[in-house]
TIGU-337322 format. One record per residue (C-alpha): residue in one letter; chain; x, z, y. Coordinates in Angstrom, 2 decimals. Example, Ala and Ser with C-alpha at 12.3 -4.5 7.8 and 13.67 -1.06 7.14 Angstrom:
+------+-------+---------+---------+---------+
| resn | chain |       u |       w |       v |
+------+-------+---------+---------+---------+
|    A |     A |   12.30 |    7.80 |   -4.50 |
|    S |     A |   13.67 |    7.14 |   -1.06 |
+------+-------+---------+---------+---------+
***
This chain:
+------+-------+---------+---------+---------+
| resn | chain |       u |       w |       v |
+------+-------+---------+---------+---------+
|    X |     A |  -17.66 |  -36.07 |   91.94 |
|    X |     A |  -20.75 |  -36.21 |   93.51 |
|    X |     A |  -23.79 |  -34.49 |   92.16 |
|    X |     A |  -26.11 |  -37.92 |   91.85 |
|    X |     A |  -28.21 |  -36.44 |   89.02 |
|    X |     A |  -28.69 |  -32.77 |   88.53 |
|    X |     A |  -27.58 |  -30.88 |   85.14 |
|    X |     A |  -29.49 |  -29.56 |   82.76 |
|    X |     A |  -28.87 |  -26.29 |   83.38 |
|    X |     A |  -28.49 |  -24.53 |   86.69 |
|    X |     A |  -25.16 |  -23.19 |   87.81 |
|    X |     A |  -26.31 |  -19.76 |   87.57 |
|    X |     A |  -26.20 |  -20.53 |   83.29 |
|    X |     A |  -22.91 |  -22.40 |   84.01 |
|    X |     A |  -20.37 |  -19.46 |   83.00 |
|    X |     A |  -22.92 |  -17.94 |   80.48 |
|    X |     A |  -22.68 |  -21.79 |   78.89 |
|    X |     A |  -19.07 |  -21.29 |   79.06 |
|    X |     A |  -18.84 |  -18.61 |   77.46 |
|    X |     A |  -21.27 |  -20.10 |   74.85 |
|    X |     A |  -18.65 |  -23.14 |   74.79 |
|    X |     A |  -15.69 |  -21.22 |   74.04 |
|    X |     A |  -17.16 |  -19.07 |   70.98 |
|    X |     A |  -17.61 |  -22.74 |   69.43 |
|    X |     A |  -14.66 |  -24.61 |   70.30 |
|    X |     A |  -14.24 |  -25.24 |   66.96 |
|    X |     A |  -17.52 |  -26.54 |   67.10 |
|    X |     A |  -16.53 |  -28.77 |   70.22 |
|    X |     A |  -13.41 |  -30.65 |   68.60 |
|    X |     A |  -15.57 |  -31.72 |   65.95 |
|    X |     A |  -18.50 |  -32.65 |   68.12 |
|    X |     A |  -17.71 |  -35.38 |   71.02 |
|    X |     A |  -21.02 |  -34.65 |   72.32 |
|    X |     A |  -20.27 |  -31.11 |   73.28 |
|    X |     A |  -17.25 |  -32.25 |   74.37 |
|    X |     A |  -18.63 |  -34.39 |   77.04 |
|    X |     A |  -20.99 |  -31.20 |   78.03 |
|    X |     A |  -17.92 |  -29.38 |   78.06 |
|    X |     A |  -16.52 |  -31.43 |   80.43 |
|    X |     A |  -19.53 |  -31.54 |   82.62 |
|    X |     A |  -19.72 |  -27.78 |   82.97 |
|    X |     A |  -15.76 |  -27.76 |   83.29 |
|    X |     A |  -16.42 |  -29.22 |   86.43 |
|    X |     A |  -19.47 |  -26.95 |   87.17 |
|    X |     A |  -17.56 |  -24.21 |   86.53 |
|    X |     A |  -14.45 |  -24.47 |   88.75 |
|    X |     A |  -12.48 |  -24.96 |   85.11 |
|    X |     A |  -13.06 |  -21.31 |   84.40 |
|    X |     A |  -12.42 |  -22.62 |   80.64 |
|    X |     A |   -8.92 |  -21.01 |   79.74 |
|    X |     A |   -7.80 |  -24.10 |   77.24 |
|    X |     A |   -9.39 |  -27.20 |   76.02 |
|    X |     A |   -7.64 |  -30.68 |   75.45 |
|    X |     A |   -9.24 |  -33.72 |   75.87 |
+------+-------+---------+---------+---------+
***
């Protein structure tokens, strides 16, 4: 996709969010706002995110 609007965060914080996002992915499932960030930065990220279903 293209990047129309830029993220709230850089991608420099991208795998330090990911990071963040995977120590609450229990957090995540029950949240489908940080789901939607999570897919957002899943794309940021190159899908560095080892396992998340959608």
């Amino acid at each position: 996709m293209e990047k129309s609007s830029s993220p709230p965060r850089p991608q420099k914080n991208c795998p330090r969010t990911i990071t963040n996002i995977i120590n609450n992915d229990v957090k995540i499932r029950e949240n489908e706002v940080e789901n939607c960030l999570l897919t957002a930065y899943k794309v940021c990220c190159n899908n560095i995110v080892p396992h998340f279903d959608t």
